[in-house]
N, C-alpha and C positions, 0 to 999 in steps of 0.2 A: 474402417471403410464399410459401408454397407454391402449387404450379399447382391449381386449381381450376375442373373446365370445366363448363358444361351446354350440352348437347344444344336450343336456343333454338326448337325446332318438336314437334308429332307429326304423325302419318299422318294424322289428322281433323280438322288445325288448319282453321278457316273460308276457303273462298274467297271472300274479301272484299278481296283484294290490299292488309290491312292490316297483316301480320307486318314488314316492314323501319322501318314506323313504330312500329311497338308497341313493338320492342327498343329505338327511340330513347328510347322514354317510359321503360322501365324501366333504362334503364344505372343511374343512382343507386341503384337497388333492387338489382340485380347490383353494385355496386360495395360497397355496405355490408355485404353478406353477405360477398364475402371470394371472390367470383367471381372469376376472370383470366381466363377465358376463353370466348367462344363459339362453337361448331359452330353453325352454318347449314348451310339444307339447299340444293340444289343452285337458284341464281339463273336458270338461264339456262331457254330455252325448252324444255320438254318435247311430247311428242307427242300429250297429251290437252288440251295449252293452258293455258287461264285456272283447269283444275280439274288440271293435271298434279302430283303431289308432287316431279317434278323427275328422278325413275330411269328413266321411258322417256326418256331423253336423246334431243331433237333436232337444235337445236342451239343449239353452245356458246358462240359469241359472239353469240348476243343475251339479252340482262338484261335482257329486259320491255323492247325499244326498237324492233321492228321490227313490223308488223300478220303474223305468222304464226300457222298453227292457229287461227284464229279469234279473235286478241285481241293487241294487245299488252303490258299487263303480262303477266307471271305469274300465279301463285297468291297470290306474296307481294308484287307489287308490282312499281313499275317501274325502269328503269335509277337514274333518279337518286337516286330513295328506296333504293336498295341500296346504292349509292356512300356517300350520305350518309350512312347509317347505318354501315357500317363506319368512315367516317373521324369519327365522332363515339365509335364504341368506341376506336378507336386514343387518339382525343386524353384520353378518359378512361383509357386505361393498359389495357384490355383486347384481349387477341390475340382475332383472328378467322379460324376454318378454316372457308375455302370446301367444300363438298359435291361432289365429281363422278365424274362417272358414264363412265369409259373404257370399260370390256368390251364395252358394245352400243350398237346407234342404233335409235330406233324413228321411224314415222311418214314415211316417205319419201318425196321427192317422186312419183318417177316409177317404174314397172314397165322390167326388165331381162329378157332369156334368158341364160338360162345352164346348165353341166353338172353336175349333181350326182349326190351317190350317197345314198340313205339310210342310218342307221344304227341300229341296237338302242338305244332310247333306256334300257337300263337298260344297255349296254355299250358306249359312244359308238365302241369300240375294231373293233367286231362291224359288217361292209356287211353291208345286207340287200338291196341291191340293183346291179346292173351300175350305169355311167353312165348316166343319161338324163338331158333337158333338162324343164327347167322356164319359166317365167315368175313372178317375186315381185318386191316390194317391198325393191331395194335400192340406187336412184340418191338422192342426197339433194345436189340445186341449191340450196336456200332460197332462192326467187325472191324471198321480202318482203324477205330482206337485201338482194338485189340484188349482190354481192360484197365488200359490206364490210367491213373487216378481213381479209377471207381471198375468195381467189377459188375456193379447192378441194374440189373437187367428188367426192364419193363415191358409187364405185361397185361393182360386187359382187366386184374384186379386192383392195377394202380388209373384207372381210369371209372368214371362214372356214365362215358357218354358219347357217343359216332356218331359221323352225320353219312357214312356211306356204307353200303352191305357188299362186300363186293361178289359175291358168290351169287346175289341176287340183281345188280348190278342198279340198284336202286339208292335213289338218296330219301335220305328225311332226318328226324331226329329220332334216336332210339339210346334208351336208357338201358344200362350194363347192368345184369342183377346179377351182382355179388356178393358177396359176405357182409358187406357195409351198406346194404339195404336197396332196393329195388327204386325209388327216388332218388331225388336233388339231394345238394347239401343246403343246410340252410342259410339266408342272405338276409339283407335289411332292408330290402325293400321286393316289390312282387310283382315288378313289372314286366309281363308276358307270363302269370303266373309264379315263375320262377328261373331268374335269368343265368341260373350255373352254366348251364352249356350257353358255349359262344359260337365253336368250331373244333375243328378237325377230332382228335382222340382227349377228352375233357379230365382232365390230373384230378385225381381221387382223394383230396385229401384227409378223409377219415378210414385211408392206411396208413397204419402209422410207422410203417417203411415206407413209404414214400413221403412222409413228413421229417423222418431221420434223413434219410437221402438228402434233401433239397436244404436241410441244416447242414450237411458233411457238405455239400457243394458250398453254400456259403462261406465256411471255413477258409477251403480251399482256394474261392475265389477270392476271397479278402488277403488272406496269407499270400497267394501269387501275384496278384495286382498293386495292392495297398490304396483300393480307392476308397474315397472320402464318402459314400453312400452309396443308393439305388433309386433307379425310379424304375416302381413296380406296375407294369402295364396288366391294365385290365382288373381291377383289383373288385371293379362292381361284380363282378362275375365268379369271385372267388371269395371262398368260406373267410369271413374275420378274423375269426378267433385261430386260425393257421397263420393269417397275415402278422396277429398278432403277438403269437408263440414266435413265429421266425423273427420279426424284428428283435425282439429284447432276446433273443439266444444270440444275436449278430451284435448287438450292443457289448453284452458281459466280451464277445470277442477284441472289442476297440478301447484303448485307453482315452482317445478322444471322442466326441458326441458325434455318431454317424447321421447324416443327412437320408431319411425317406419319403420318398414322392410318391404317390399313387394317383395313378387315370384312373380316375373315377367317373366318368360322362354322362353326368347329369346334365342337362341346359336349363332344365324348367326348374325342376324340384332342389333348390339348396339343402331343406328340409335331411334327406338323402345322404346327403356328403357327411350334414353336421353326425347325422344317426352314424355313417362308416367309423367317422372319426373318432367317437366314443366309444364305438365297438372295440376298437383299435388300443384303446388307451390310452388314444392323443400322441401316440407316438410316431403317426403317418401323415406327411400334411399332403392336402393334394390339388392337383391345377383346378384352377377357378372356372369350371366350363361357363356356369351363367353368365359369369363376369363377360367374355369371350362372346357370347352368343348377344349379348349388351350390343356389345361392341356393334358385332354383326349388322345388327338390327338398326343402330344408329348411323351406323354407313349409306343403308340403304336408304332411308327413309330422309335424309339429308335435313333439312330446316323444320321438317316435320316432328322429329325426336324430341322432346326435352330433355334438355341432358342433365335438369337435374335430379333426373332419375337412373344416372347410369348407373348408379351401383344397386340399384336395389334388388333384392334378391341374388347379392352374390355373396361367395363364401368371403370378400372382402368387406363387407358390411356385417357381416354376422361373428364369423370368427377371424378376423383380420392375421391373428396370431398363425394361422395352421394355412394361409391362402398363399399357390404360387399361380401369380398373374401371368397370364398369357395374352398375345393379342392375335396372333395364331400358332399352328403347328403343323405339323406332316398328315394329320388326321384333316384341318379344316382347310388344307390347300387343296389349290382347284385339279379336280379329276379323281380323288379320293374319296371315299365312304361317307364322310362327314362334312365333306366339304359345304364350309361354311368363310370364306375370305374376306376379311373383311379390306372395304375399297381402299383402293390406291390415296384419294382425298384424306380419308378419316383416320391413316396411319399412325403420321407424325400427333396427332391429337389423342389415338389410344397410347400409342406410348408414353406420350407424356403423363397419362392419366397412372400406367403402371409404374413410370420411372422415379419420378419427381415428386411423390405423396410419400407420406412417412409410412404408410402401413405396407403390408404385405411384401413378397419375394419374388422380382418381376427376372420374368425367361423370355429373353428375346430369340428370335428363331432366324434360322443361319440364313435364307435371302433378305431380310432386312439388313444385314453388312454386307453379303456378300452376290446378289442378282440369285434366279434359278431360270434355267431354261428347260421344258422338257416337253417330250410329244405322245399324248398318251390315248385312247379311245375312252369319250365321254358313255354315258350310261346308253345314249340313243345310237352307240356302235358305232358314230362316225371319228376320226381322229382330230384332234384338236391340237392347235403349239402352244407353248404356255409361257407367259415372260413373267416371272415374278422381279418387279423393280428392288433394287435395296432402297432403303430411308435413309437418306441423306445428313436428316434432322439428328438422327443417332449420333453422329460424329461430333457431335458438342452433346444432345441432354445427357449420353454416355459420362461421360467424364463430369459434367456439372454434377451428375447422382454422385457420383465417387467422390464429389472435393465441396459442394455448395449447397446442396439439396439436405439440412441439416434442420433442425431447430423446431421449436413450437411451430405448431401448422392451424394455420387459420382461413380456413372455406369463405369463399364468396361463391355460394350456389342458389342464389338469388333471381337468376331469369331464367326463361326456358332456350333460349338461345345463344346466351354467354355467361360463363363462368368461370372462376379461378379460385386460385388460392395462393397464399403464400406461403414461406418457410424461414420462419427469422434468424437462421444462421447459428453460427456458433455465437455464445457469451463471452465478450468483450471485444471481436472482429465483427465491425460493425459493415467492413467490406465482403462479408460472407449474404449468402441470405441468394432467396431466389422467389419471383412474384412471377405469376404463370397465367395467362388468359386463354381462352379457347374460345372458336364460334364457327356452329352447326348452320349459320344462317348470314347476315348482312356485317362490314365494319364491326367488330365490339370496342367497345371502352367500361371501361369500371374503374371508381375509385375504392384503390384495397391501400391497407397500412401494414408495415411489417416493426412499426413501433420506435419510438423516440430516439433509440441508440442506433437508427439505423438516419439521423435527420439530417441534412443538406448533401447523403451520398449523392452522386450520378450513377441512376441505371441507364442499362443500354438494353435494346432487343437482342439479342445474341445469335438470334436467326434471320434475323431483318435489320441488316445492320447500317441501312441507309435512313433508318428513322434516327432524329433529331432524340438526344436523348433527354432523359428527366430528372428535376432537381425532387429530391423526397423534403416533403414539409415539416415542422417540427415533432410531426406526429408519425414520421419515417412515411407519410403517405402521396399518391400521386393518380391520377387517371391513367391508369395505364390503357394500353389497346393492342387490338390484335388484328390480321384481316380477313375477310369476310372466306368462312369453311376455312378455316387455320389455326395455327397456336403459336404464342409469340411468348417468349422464355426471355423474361427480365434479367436481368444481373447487373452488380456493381461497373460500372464504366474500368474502373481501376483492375477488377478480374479478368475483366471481356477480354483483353491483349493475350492472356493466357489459352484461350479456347480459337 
C-alpha cells in the first residue's frame, strides 16, 4: 500500500485537551480510507500552555505531565492520552511523526546579563551596534519538572540570538557573543543575509552540550513514545550539518527506517530545498512548498493558469524521491503568517494531482476530512470567521490511492486547460488501473489509453456517477471527460460498487 499521511491537527484546533483522544476515536476512519500515516503536532509543553500549538517550544520532556505554564496537560491532552494514542495507531498499522520544534525555546524561566551586539534585521549579516549588555529572557530551569528525565539547564550560551532586551524594554534582533562566535550559524541559502534567527531565544547549535542534550532527548523520546519519525519544523533556519548529526544518531537508535520531514519554506527557490537536502545527506525529505504555492497560484488565476506547468519548479519535478506533497497546512490557512489557501474550486483537482500520481508522499490536512471552524483577527485588526469546508472528493480518491492508483503512469499534459493521466493498474488485473482528467477552464474531454490489457473494460466516473459510462477500445483507450473547473476519476465499472 502506498504511504499516505495526514497532517492530524490545525492552528485553531479547540483547547479542550481533546485531540489525542479524538485520533483514538477515528483510527478506523483513517484506516478505511487508505491512511498510513499521522503527523501530530508538537506533544510537549509549550510557552503559552494549555492554549500553546506547541512551536513556542518550552519544554521537551514534558507531554502534559508536569503543572508548568499554568496547566498540565497540553493543548491536546495529557502524557498518557498521547502515549496511548500512538501505541493504539501503531497497533492499527499506522506510522506516527512526532512534531518538534529545535531552532528555538520560548517562555523562560529566569532573566540572564549578557553581551550583545545588534543587527540589521533585514541583513542579519550587518552590526548596527558595538557590544553592549543587556538583560532577557534566557535561563530555562523547568522548576515543575523538577529534573526529571533531564537535569540540564539552559542558559544564554546555548542560544545564538533575542529578539527582546527586557531591562531595556526594546525589541529588535541582537546577536549573543559567546564562546561560539559573535555571528550566525551557517545556512544554505542567504536570504535576509542570514536567516538563523527566526524568534524568541535562537538554540545555539555549535555547543555541543546543547547538541548532546537534543540527542539524549531524542533517545528518550523514541524509547517513550516508539514513533515511527519526525517532522522537523523550521529546518531553513537551522544549522544542517546538526540536522544532520541528529538524524543518523536517531537512526543507529531504530531497527526500522525512521521517517524525517523538514519545513523547509521556500515558494520560489526549489534550488534551496535541493541544496538543504544534500546538505543533509539525503536523509530528510521535505514538504513541497512550491508545489503548494502552484497550487495557490492556479486557484487564483482560474482559466488563466496553464496547468501544464503545475509542477514546474517543484521539489516533485526535481527530486520526486525526497518530495512530501501538500495542498495546504496550519501555516497556509487562512489568518496565519503564510497564509496562502488555496480555493475551495481547485481542491478536489490539487489533491488529485498529489493523490493519484505515482511520485512523491502526499499529506492531507485535517479540514479536508474533517471541516475547521475558527474566529481569529486578520493582519488589518479586524476579526474574521472562518469555514474551512472538508473535500468530499477524498472519500473515494483516498481509498482508490490505497487499492487502484498503481502501475505505469502515462501523462496527457497536452493543453493549457485540460489535462490527465493514467495509471495502468496492476499486471494481470486488468479491472485495476485508474485514468484521471482535470479542467481549470470549460467541459474537458481527452482521448488517453491505459493499454490493451485493459480493452473492452467499462469505466465509470467515480465522482460523477450519473455519466453514462465507457467501453476502452482494443487499445484499453476512450475519450474520456471531465467538467468544466473539476476533476473526474475514472475507474473500472466492476470496482466502482466498491467505493
Amino acid at each position: 500500500m502506498p504511504i499516505t499521511l495526514i497532517q492530524f491537527f490545525h492552528w485553531y484546533y479547540p483547547s479542550d485537551h481533546s485531540l489525542w483522544r479524538h485520533l483514538q476515536e477515528e483510527i478506523p476512519n483513517l484506516k478505511a480510507k487508505g491512511i498510513t500515516g499521522v503527523w501530530l503536532p508538537p506533544a510537549y509543553k509549550g510557552a503559552s500552555g494549555g492554549y500553546s500549538v506547541g512551536y513556542d517550544s518550552y519544554d521537551l520532556f514534558d507531554l502534559g505531565e508536569f503543572d508548568q505554564k499554568g496547566t498540565i496537560p497540553t493543548k491536546y491532552g495529557n502524557r498518557n492520552e498521547y502515549l496511548e494514542a500512538v501505541k493504539a495507531c501503531k497497533k492499527a498499522g499506522l506510522q506516527v511523526l512526532a512534531d518538534v520544534v529545535f531552532n528555538h525555546k520560548a517562555g523562560a524561566d529566569e532573566l540572564e546579563r549578557f553581551t550583545v551586539k545588534k543587527v540589521n534585521p533585514v541583513n542579519r549579516t550587518e552590526f548596527i551596534s558595538d557590544n553592549f549588555d543587556i538583560e532577557a529572557w534566557t535561563k530555562f530551569t523547568f522548576p515543575g519538572r523538577n529534573g526529571k528525565y533531564s537535569q540540564f539547564v539552559w542558559d544564554h550560551q546555548c542560544f545564538t540570538g533575542i529578539d527582546w532586551a527586557h531591562d531595556l524594554n526594546e525589541g529588535g534582533v541582537y546577536t549573543i557573543q559567546n564562546q561560539y562566535g559573535e555571528g550566525w550559524e551557517d545556512l544554505v541559502e542567504e536570504e535576509l543575509g542570514n536567516y538563523d534567527y527566526l524568534m524568541n531565544a535562537d538554540i545555539e547549535f555549535r555547543n555541543p552540550s546543547v547538541r548532546e542534550e537534543l540527542k539524549y532527548w531524542g533517545k528518550w523520546y523514541l524509547e517513550t513514545t516508539k514513533v515511527s519519525g519526525f517532522r522537523l519544523d523550521a529546518v531553513k533556519h537551522m544549522s544542517p550539518d546538526f540536522i544532520k548529526e541528529w538524524v543518523e544518531y536517531m537512526q543507529t537508535l531504530s531497527k526500522k527506517p525512521l521517517l524525517f520531514i523538514g519545513e523547509y519554506w521556500n515558494i520560489h527557490d526549489v534550488e534551496a530545498l535541493l541544496r538543504y537536502i544534500e546538505a543533509t545527506g539525503r536523509h530528510v525529505q521535505l514538504f513541497d512548498a512550491p508545489l503548494h504555492h502552484n497550487f495557490f497560484v492556479a486557484s487564483k488565476m482560474g482559466n488563466k493558469y496553464d496547468l501544464r506547468t503545475i509542477f514546474d519548479n517543484s521539489l516533485l519535478q526535481k527530486m520526486p524521491d525526497r518530495a512530501i506533497t501538500i495542498v495546504d497546512n496550519h501555516d497556509t490557512q487562512p489568518l496565519q503568517d503564510l497564509e496562502s489557501p488555496v480555493e475551495a474550486w481547485f481542491k478536489p483537482i490539487a489533491h488529485a494531482l498529489i493523490l493519484l500520481r505515482q511520485d512523491g508522499i502526499p499529506c492531507v490536512f485535517y479540514p479536508s476530512l474533517y471541516d475547521a471552524h475558527y474566529v481569529d483577527k486578520g493582519g488589518d485588526g479586524n476579526d474574521y470567521e472562518i469555514w474551512l469546508s472538508r473535500v468530499p472528493e477524498l472519500d473515494v480518491m483516498l481509498p482508490i490511492r490505497a487499492q487502484l492508483a498503481t502501475g505505469e503512469q502515462i501523462d496527457y499534459f497536452d493543453h493549457p486547460n485540460c489535462v490527465g493521466w493514467v495509471r495502468k493498474g496492476q499486471r494481470g488485473k486488468p479491472e485495476t488501473g485508474v485514468a484521471v482528467l482535470i479542467s481549470n477552464g470549460s467541459d474537458g474531454f481527452k482521448y488517453m489509453e491505459l493499454g490493451a490489457s485493459h480493452a473492452g473494460q467499462e469505466y465509470c466516473d467515480i465522482l460523477h456517477r450519473d455519466k453514462p459510462p465507457l467501453t476502452l477500445n482494443e487499445k484499453g483507450g476512450a475519450d474520456f471527460s471531465c467538467p468544466a473547473g473539476g476533476v473526474s476519476v475514472w475507474i473500472s465499472c466492476q470496482m466502482a460498487q466498491n467505493f
